[in-house]
N, C-alpha and C positions, 0 to 999 in steps of 0.2 A: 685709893681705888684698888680695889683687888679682885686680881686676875687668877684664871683657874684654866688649867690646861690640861687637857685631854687627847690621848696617842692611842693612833690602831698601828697595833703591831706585833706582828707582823700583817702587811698587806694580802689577806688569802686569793686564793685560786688564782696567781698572778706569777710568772718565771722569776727569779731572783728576789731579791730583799728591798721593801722599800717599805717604809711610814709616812704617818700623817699625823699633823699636829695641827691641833684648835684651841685657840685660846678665846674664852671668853671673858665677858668684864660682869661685873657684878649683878647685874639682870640675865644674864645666860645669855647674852648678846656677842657672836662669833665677830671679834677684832682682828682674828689671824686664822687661814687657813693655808696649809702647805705642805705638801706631797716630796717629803726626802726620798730621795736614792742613797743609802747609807753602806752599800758595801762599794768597792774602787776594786777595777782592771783594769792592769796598765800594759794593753796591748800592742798601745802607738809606741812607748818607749821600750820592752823585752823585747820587741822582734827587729829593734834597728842592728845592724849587724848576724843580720840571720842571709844566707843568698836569697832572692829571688823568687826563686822555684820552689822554694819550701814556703811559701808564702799562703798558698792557696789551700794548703793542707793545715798548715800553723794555725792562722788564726781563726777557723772556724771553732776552735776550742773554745773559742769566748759565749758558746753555746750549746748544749744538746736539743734545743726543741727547733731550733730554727738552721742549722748549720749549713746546711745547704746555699741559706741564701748568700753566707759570708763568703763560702767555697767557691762561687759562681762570681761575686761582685770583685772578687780577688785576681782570678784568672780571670776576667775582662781586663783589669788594671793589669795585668802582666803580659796579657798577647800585646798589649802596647810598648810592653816594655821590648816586647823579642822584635816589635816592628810587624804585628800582624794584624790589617785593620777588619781583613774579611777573614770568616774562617773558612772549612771546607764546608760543602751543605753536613755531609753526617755529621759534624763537629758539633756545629750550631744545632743541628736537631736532636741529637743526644743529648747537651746541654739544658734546653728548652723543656725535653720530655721531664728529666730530674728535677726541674723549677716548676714544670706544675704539679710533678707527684707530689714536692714539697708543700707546694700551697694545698693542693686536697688535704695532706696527712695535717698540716699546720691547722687550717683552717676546720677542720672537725673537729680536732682534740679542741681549740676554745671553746666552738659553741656546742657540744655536746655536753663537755666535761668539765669546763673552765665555769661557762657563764649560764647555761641550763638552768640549773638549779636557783637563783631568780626567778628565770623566766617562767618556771615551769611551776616553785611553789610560793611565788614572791618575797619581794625585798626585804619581808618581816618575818618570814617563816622560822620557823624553829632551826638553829642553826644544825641541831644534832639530826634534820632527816634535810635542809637545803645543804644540800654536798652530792658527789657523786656515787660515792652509796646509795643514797636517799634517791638518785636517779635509778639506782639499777633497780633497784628494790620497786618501785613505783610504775616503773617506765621501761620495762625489760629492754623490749625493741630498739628503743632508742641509744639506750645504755649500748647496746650491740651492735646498732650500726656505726655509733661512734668508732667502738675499737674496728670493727671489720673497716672502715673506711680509712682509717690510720693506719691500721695494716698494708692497707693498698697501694695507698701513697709511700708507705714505708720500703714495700718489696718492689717500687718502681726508683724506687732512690737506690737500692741495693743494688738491680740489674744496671742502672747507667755511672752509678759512683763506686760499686765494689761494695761498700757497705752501707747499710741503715743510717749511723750517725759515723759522722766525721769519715767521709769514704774522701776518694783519693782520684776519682774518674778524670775532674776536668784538670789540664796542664796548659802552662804556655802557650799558645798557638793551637791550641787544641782540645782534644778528647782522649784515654787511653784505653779505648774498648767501643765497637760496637753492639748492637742488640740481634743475638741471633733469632732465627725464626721463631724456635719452641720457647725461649722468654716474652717474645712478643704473642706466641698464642696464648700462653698462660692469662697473659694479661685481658686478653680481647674477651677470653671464656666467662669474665667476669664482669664486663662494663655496661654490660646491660644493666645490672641491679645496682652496680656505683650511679649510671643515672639514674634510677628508681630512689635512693638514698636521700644524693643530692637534689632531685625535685622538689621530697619530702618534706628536708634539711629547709630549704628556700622557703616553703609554701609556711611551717612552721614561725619561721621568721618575719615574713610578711604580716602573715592573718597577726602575730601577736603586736607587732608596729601600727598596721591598720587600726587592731581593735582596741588601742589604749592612747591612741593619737595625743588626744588632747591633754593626756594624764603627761606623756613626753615628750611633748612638745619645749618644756620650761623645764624638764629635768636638766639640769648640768649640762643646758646647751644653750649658743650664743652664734651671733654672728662670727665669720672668721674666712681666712684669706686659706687657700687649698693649695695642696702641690703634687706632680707626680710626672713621672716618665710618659711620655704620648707619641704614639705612631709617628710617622710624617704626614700620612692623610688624615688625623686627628684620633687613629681606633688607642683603643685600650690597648697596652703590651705589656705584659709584668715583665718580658724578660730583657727588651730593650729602646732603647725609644729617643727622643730630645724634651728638653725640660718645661714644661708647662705652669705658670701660676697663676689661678684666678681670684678674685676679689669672693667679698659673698654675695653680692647678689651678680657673679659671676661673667664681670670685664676681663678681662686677661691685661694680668701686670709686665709676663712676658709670654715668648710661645717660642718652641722649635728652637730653644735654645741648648747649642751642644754644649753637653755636660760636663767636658774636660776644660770648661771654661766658670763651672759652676761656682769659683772663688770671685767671679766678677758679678754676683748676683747676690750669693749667699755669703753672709757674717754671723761669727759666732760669737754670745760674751760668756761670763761667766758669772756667777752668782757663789757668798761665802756659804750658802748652808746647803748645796746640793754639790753630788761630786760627777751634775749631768751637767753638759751643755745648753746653754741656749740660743737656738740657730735663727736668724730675721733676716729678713727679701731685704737687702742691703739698703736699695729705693727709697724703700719704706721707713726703714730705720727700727730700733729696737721697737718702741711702743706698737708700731703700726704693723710692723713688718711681721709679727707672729704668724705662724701657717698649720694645717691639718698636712698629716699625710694617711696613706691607709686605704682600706675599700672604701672609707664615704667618700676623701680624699678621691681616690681613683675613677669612681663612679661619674662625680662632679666633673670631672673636668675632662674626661670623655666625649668625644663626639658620638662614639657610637660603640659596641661590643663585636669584634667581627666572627662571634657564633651563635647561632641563632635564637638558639633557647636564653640563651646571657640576655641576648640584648633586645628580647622580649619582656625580660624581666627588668631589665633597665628602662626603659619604656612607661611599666609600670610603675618603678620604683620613683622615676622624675616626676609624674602626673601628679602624687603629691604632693609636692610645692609649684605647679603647673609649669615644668621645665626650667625651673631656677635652679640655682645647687643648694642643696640639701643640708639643714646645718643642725639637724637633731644628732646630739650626741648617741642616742641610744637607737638612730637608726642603722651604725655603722655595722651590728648584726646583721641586719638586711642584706647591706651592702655585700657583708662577708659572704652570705649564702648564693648572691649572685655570683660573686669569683666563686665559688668551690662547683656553683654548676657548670660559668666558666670553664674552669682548671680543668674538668672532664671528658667537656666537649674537645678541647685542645690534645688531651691524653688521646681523645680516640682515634683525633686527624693524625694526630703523629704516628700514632700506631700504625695507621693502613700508611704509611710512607716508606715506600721502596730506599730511599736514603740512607734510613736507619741501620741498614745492612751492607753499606758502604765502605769502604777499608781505609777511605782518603779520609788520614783520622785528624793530623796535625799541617801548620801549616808554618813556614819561614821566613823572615822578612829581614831587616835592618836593623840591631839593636837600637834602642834608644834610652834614657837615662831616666823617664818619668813616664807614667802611669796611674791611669785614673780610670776606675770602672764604678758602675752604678748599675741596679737592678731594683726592680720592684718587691721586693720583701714581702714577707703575708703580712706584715705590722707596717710597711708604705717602705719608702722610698730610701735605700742605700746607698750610701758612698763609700768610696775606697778608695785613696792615693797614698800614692808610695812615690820618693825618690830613689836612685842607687847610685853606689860611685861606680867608679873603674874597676874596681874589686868585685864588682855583681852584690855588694852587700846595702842594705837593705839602709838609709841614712836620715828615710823621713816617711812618717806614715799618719794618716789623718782619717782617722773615717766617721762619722757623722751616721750613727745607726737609728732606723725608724724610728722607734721611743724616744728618741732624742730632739727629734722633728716634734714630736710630740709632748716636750717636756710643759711648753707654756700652756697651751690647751687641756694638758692634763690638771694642771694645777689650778686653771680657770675653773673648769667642773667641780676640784674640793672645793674650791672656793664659794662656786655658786648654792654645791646642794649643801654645805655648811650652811650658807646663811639661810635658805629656802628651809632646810627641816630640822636642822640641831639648835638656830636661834631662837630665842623663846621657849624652848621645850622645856616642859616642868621639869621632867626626867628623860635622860639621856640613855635610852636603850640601846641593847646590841644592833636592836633591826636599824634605828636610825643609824646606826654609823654605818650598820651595812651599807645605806643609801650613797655614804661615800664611796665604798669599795663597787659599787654596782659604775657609779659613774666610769669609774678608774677601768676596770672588767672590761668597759666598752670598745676600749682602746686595745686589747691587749697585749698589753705594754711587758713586753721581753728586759726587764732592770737590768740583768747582769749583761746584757749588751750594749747596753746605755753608760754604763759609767767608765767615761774617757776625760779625766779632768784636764783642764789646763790652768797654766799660773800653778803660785806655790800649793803645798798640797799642809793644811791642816797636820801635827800631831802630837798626842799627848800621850805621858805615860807614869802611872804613879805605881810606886811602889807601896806595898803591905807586910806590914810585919807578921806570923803567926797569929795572931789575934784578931786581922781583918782590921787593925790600923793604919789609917795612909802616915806614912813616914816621910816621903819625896815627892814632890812632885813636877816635871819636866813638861815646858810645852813649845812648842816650835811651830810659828803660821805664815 
């Protein structure tokens, strides 16, 4: 029998490095499909031996499009460590303000710049005008409100963190700056057309979910178990919350469960050809236990939106499958464009917040030796723990980042739209395998945050003589 295998790779308009691999067997019939993470960060092991305090600043480096979220899920896990369970209000609202700038800026740059170009010239288009050129050039407006809406969110990360990327705002027990007036007028002078944008953004991503339903319906989606941080009275909160898992036709496996406890729920194993995790509802067990996290993720298992344009649109976005949860892969767009109007509405309450101008920045409590913080990510659901000794140094760290949440359901979708449109096919074009990358798109999945291996790590090393002869060759697994 012989086998014929086919690699996209790199994975385009997606953060970091990953491929795909499809083997088929002698009719063109897909026997293997599987979505590698092929580059490694080893951020649980370089920062053991680092203090504390530098923790929140450190390892957001494991990203530029996303860092905020790591900056925020960090210093949650360390005010535990200084012994501080409440912050001051300006703390927590400065904090909150930088976590939605984050998700507006996060959240436009995908579905503007990232995933657009599908949507807009479809999944077979000519690769050389489906890109975000091909957007600006076609779709000015759009091309424009993407950057001006990433700007937005950008210069709202800069006034509460210090900087754009990898700023330095949130600490221990706290915040190191408040928002003076004339940064917070800057910001108001403009939110009117931010929600003009994100109305747009929304309306664009429905009407295209609504009007191709049944086309994706069966694209690269399946039944599946959800997860995400949730209020206490049930609302959506990206920035804090207790743990929520529902089934798919949406039981709850558990609810209101605190997070610093999330080892008693959550298990990780490992797999030899990816250098991701993969995380299972403990309960449940590996096969069963697999979960979404993310907007669709977030959406589903909401009781409700607590602003009001959101969860108008949440309203509508449930009526679709008549208030069950939601398990089209390629509605997590949707999803996305409900948080970014979200994200805005929440930018404006905080903005009119007298708090924010508050000087009660940090706050002081009782050391303690472990730490564990969680936030909502624009890619779903974060973790972050940390041990330390007596030394304040840094002796154990684990964190479990969205895409990672996402590793099995990502791999389900190559799986599915593999067998759905690359098997059988006479011929194996770009647009079809686009069809993979579109599913993967759906998710967008941040790789170089994702890759936290555990167990031995793979490696090989051959040497070459001038001539491009291997001479030696060394492997260690």
């Amino acid at each position: 029998m012989s086998t014929k295998r086919v690699i996209i790779e790199p994975v385009t308009r997606v953060e970091g490095h990953g491929k795909v691999s499809i083997l088929l067997d002698e009719n063109n019939k897909v026997t293997q499909a599987r979505f590698h993470i092929v580059e490694f960060r080893g951020f649980e092991r370089f920062i053991q031996g680092r203090p504390y305090w530098e923790v929140p600043v450190l390892v957001q480096r494991l990203c530029g499009i996303c860092p905020v979220s790591h900056h925020l899920a960090a210093a949650k896990a360390m005010d535990k460590i200084v012994g501080v369970d409440i912050l001051p209000p300006t703390a927590e609202k400065m904090r909150r303000l930088m976590h939605y700038g984050q998700m507006f800026q996060s959240h436009a740059l995908h579905f503007f710049h990232l995933s657009s170009p599908d949507l807009l010239f479809g999944f077979d288009a000519d690769p050389m005008i489906r890109n975000v050129i091909g957007v600006a050039k076609k779709y000015p407006d759009l091309a424009v409100q993407g950057v001006m809406m990433r700007k937005y969110g950008q210069e709202i990360i800069k006034a509460t963190a210090g900087k754009k990327i990898h700023g330095t705002g949130a600490i221990p027990g706290g915040i190191n700056k408040n928002l003076s007036i004339e940064e917070r007028d800057v910001f108001l002078k403009d939110i009117d057309q931010m929600y003009k944008w994100a109305r747009g953004a929304l309306k664009i991503a429905k009407d295209y979910t609504v009007a191709n339903l049944e086309k994706l319906k069966p694209f690269g989606s399946f039944d599946s178990n959800h997860l995400s941080l949730i209020r206490k009275d049930g609302a959506m909160d990206l920035y804090h919350g207790n743990l929520r898992a529902i089934t798919a036709d949406g039981k709850k496996i558990f609810d209101q469960v605190d997070y610093s406890k999330y080892l008693d729920y959550i298990m990780e194993e490992v797999k030899s050809w990816s250098y991701m995790k993969w995380p299972f509802i403990k309960s449940l067990g590996p096969e069963k236990g697999w979960y979404r996290v993310g907007p669709l993720a977030r959406v589903n298992t909401c009781d409700f939106i607590d602003t009001p344009e959101a969860e108008a649109a949440r309203k509508e976005f449930m009526a679709v499958t008549n208030g069950k949860p939601n398990n089209i892969t390629m509605a997590f767009h949707w999803a996305r464009m409900i948080e970014l109007l979200h994200s805005i509405e929440k930018i404006n309450e905080l903005l009119n917040d007298k708090d924010l101008q508050g000087t009660d920045l940090v706050a002081k409590g009782q050391r303690r030796d472990e730490g564990v913080g969680l936030i909502e990510a624009p890619r779903g659901t974060l973790f972050h723990h940390y041990k330390i000794n007596e030394n304040d140094q840094i002796v154990m760290a684990n964190l479990i980042v969205s895409t990672t949440h996402n590793n099995e359901p990502m791999n389900m979708a190559v799986r599915k739209v593999a067998a759905d449109h690359i098997s059988g096919a006479p011929k194996i074009t770009e647009g079809l395998l686009n069809h993979i990358e579109v599913a993967i798109r759906a998710y967008d999945p941040c790789l170089s945050c994702a890759t936290h291996a555990m167990g031995k790590m793979p490696l090989k090393v051959t040497l070459y003589d001038y001539q491009g002869n291997a001479i030696e060759t060394k492997t260690k697994d």
